[in-house]
C-alpha positions as CSV (number, residue, x, y, z in Angstrom):
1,X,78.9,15.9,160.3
2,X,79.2,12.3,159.3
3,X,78.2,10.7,156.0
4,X,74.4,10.1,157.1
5,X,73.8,13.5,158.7
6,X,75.4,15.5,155.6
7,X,72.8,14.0,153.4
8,X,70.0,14.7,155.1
9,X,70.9,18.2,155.7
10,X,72.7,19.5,152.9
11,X,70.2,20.4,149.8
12,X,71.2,18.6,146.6
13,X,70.3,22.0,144.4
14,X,72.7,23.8,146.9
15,X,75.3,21.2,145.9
16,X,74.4,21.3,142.1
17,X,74.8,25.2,142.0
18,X,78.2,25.3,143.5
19,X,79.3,23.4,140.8
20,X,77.4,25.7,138.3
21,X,75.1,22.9,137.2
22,X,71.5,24.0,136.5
23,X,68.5,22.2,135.6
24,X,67.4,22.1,131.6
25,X,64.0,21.7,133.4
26,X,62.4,21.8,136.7
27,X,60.0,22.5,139.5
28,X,59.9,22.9,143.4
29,X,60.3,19.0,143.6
30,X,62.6,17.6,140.8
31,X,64.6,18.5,138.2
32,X,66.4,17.1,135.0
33,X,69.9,18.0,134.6
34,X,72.2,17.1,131.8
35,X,74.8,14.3,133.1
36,X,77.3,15.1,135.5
37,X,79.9,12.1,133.7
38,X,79.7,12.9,130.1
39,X,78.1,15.5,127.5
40,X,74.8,14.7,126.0
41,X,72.2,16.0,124.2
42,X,68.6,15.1,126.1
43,X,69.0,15.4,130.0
44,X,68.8,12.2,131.5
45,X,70.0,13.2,135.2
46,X,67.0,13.0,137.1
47,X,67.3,15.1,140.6
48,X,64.6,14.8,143.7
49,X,64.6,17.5,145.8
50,X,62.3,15.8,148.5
51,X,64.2,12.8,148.9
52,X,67.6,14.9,148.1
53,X,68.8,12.3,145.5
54,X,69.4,11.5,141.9
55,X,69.3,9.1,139.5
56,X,71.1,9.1,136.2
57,X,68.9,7.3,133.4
58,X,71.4,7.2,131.0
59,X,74.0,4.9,133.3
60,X,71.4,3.5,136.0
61,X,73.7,5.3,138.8
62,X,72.0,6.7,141.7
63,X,73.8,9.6,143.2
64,X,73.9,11.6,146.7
65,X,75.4,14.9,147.6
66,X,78.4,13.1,148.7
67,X,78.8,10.8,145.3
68,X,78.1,14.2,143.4
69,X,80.9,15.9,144.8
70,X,83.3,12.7,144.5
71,X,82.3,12.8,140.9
72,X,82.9,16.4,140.4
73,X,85.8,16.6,141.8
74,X,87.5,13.4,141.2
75,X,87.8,13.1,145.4
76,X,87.9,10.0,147.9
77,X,84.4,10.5,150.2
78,X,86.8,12.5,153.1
79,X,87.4,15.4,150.6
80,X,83.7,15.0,149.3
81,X,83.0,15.7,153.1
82,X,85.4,18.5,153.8
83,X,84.5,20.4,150.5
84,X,80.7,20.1,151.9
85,X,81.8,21.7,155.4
86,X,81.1,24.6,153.7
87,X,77.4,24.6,153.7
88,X,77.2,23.6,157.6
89,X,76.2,26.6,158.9
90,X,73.2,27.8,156.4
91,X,71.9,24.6,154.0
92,X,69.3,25.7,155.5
93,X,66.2,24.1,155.7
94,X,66.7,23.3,152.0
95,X,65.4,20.1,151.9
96,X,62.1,20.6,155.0
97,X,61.4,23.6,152.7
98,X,60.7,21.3,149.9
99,X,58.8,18.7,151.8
100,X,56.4,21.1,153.7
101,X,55.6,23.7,150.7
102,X,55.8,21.0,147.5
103,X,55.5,23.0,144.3
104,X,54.6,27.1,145.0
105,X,52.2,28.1,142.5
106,X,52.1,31.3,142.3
107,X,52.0,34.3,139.1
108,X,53.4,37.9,139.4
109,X,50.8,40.0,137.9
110,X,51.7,43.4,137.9
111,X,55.2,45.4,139.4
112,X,54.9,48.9,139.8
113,X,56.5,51.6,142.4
114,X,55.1,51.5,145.4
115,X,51.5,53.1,146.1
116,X,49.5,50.9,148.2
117,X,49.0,52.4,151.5
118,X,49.6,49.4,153.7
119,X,53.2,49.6,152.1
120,X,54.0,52.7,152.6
121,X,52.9,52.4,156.4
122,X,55.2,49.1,156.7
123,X,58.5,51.1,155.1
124,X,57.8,54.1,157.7
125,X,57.3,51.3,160.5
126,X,61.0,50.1,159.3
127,X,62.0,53.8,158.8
128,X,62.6,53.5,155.4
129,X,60.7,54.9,153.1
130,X,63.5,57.1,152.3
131,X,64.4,54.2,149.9
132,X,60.8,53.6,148.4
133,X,62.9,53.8,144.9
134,X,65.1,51.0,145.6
135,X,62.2,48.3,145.6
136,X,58.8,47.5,143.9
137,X,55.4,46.6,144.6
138,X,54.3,43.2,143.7
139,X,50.7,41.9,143.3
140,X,51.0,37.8,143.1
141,X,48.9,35.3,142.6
142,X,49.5,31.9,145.2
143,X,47.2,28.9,145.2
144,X,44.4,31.3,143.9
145,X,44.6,33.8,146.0
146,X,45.7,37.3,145.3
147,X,48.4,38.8,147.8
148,X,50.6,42.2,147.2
149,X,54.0,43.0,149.3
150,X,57.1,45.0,148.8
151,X,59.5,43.3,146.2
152,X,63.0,43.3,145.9
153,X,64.7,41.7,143.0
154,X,67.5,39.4,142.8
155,X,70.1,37.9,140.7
156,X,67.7,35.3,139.1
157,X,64.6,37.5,138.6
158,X,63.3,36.2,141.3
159,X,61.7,38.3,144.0
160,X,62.0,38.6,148.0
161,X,58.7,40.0,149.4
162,X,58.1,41.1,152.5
163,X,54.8,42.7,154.5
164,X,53.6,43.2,157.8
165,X,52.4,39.4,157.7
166,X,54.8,37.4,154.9
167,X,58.7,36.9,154.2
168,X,58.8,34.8,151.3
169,X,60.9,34.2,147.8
170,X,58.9,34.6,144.5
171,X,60.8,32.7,141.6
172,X,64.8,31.0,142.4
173,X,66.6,32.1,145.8
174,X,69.9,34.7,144.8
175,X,71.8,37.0,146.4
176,X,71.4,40.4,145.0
177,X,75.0,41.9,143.8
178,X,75.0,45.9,143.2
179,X,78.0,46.8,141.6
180,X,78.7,50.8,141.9
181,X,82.6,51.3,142.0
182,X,83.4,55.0,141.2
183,X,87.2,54.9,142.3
184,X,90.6,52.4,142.4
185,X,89.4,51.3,145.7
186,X,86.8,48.9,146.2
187,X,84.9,47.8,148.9
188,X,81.7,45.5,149.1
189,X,79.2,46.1,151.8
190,X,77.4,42.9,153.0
191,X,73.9,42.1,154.5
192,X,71.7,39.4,155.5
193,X,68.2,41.0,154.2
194,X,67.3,43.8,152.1
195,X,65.5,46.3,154.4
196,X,69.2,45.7,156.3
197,X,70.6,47.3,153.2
198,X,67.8,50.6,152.6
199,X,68.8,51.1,156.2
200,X,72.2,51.3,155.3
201,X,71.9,53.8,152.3
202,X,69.5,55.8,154.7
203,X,73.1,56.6,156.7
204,X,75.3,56.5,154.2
205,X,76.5,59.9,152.8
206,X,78.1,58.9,149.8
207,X,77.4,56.1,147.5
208,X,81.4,54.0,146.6
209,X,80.7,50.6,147.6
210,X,79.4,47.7,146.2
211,X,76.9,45.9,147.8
212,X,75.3,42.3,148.4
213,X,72.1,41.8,149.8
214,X,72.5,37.6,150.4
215,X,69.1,37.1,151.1
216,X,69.4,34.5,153.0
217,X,73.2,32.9,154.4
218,X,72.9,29.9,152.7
219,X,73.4,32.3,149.4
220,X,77.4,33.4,150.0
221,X,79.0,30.1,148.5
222,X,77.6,32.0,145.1
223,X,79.7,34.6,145.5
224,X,82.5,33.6,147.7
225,X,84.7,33.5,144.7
226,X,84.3,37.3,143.9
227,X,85.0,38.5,147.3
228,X,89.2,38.5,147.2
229,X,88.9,41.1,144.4
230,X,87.8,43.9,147.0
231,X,90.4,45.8,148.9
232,X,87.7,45.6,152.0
233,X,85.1,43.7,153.0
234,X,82.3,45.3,155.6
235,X,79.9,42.7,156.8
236,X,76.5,44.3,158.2
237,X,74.8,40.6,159.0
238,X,72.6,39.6,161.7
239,X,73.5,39.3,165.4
240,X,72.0,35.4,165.2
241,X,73.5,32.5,164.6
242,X,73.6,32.0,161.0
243,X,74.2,35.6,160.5
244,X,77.4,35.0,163.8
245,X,78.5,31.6,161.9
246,X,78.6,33.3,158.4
247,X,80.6,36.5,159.4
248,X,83.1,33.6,161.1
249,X,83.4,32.2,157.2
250,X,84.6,35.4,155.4
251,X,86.7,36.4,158.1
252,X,88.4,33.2,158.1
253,X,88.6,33.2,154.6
254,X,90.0,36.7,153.8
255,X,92.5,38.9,155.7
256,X,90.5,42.5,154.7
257,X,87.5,41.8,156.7
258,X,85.7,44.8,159.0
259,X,82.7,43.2,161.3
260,X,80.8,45.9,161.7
261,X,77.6,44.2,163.7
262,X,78.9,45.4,166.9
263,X,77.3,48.9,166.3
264,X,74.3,46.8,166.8
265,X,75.5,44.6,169.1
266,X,72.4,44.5,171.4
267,X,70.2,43.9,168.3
268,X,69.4,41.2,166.2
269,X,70.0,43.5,162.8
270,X,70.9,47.0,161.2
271,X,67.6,48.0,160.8
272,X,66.4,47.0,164.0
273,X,68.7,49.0,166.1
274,X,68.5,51.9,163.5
275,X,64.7,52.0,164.1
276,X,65.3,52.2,168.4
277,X,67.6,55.3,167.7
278,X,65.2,56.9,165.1
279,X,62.7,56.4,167.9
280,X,64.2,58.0,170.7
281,X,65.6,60.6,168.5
282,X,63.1,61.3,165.4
């Protein structure tokens, strides 16, 4: 991507949080961070997420994803740009997200086991419910409205919820990192989405893996750094393009890889090909 195109589609949070910056303050639409130049004690770097730029009160400097990363990094704007080739594949909608939903207002106001019929319908549908234990039921508030769906938490506290008629993110996006290492050898088991992931500890026999649930591609530059400590890597994405483009990343990136999506190979996920064999033999 050229200069123009990478700040348009590149999020500036996304570019923030690779560098472990994090606002003192913020909302769906902006955010104060504390400069990027210099330590100080009020935060004076002012970040729009809608117009995926910031300003910095305290020097008059307006910034871009690409001036971010030059600043960072100390970098001419062609290293700004190949560090950013990262996030090609999965920024994601970042930045339409923002612009079509503005600020979600929404309040969490109960989480309990799950109980509510509808629920435990949608986990049989997704042949599941095996796993009930593994996630919650949420009842939320949005816009004044009142709304329930099963929740699955992630490494912010925030929660993915999914029913029959929503898939939405309750609180900051995460990846979800289960550590469970029981022996010298590790391994981390990677999916795209979460019902992915109860599918996969519906088959599995023995818990020894760790596991991360992304919860959406965009996620795995959070976590890229922790992957080379595993002596195997098994990647259970999607069989779409984001999922195709991601898998592409880790194997290019680390030798120990296993792409195990072609068991599903004529699906678009896990849990989708797991429910066509649990169908034809229940």
């Amino acid at each position: 991507m050229n200069c123009e195109e990478v700040k348009q589609k590149i999020g500036i949070r996304t570019v923030m949080e690779s560098f472990n910056l994090l606002p003192s303050k913020d909302n769906h639409r902006s955010a104060f961070y504390f400069a990027i130049d210099r330590e100080e004690r009020t935060p004076s770097f002012s970040v729009d997420f809608v117009k995926n730029n910031a300003f910095d009160f305290g020097t008059g400097k307006s910034y871009d994803v690409i001036s971010i990363v030059q600043q960072m990094k100390k970098c001419s704007v062609s290293e700004a740009l190949k560090y950013l080739e990262k996030f090609d594949f999965s920024t994601t909608n970042e930045i339409q997200n923002v612009q079509e939903k503005q600020e979600i207002e929404y309040e969490i106001l109960k989480v309990n086991s799950i109980r509510h019929l509808a629920l435990i319908q949608y986990l049989i549908s997704r042949k599941v419910y095996e796993q009930k234990d593994l996630v919650k039921e949420v009842h939320y508030k949005m816009y004044g409205k009142k709304y329930f769906g099963i929740g699955f938490l992630n490494n912010s506290g925030g929660f993915e919820i999914r029913n029959k008629y929503s898939k939405i993110c309750l609180g900051r996006k995460d990846v979800t990192l289960l550590k469970n290492q029981n022996n010298n050898f590790t391994e981390i088991v990677i999916f795209e989405g979460f019902f992915d992931y109860l599918t996969y500890r519906n088959l599995e026999k023995e818990q020894s893996s760790d596991y991360l649930i992304l919860n959406s591609t965009s996620m795995l530059f959070k976590v890229e750094c922790e992957l080379d400590q595993y002596d195997k890597i098994s990647l259970f994405l999607d069989n779409d393009s984001d999922g195709k483009d991601a898998a592409i990343k880790i194997q290019n990136q680390f030798s120990n890889v296993e792409n195990c999506s072609m068991v599903y190979k004529n699906f678009n996920d896990l849990n989708e090909w797991y429910c066509e064999q649990k169908s034809e033999f229940p």
